[in-house]
N, C-alpha and C positions, 0 to 999 in steps of 0.2 A: 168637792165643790162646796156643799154646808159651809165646811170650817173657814172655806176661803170665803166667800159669801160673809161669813159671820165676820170675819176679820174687816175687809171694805165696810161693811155697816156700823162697826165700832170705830173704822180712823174716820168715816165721814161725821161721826156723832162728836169725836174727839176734834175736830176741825170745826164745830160750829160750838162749843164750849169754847175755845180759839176764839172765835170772833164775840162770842158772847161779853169774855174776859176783856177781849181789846173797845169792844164798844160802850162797855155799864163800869169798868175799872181803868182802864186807862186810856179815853180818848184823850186827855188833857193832857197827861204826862208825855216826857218827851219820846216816849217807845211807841203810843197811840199814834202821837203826830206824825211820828217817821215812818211809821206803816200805812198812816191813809193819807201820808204828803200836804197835811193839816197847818196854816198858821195858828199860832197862838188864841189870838184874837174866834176868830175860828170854830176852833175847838171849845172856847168857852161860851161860844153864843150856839153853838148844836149840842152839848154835851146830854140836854135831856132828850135830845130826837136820839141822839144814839144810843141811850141807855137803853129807849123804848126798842129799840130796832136790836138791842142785844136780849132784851129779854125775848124777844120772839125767836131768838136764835136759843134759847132755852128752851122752848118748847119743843123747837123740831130735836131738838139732844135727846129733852126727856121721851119723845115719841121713838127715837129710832131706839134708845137705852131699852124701855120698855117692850118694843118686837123684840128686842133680843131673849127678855125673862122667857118671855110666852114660848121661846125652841119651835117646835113646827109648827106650832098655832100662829105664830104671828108672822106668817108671810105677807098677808093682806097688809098689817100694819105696817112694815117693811114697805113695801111697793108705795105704798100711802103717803108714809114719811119721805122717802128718798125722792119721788114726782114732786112733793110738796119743795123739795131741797133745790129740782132739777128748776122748776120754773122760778123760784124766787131767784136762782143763778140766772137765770136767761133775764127776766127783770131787770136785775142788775147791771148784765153786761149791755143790755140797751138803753138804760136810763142813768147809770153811773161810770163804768169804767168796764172796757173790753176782758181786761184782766178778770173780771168777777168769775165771766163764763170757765174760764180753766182752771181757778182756783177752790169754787165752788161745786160748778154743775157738774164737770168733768169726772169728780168724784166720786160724784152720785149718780150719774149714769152708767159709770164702768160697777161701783157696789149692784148696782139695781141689775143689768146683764147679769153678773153672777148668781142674784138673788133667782131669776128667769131660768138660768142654768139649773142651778141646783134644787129647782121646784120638781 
């Protein structure tokens, strides 16, 4: 359960590097726009809210990257980061799009279960 645990906590970390990448490098470009169904016009007048919103998505990376160093020590930070994952998903899916919750949160609640498991 550990290794599976470990693995959910590192595709949820890899999945917000993903949004990081799509929010601070290419909301503009035409692969940003087709991923958050962005016009033009759009995309150039949010581009610095979204940088800012991908760099927070950096942080919960570098949080969850970091429980991973720590091995048994860092369950706390694990549970920490992945709650932090679960509600900025629930946010989402009630303030921006339904889809957030399952692409997001969904993620980070099945890692964090494993994480509860394998404690």
């Amino acid at each position: 359960m550990i290794i599976l645990s470990t693995i959910l906590v590192f595709l949820v970390a890899l999945l917000h590097l993903g949004f990081l990448t799509l929010e601070m490098f290419l909301w503009t470009k035409p692969f940003g726009r087709r991923a958050f169904n962005l016009s033009p016009e759009f995309a150039d007048a949010s581009k610095t809210l979204a940088a800012n919103q991908g760099l927070y998505n950096g942080f919960l990376v570098a949080g969850l990257i970091w429980s991973l160093f720590l091995g048994a020590n860092g369950y706390e930070v694990k549970v920490f980061f992945l709650v932090c994952v679960i509600i900025a998903g629930i946010f989402g899916a009630l303030t921006v799009s339904r889809r957030i919750l399952w692409i997001q949160a969904l993620p980070a609640v099945v890692a964090l279960i494993f994480v509860f498991i394998g404690k």
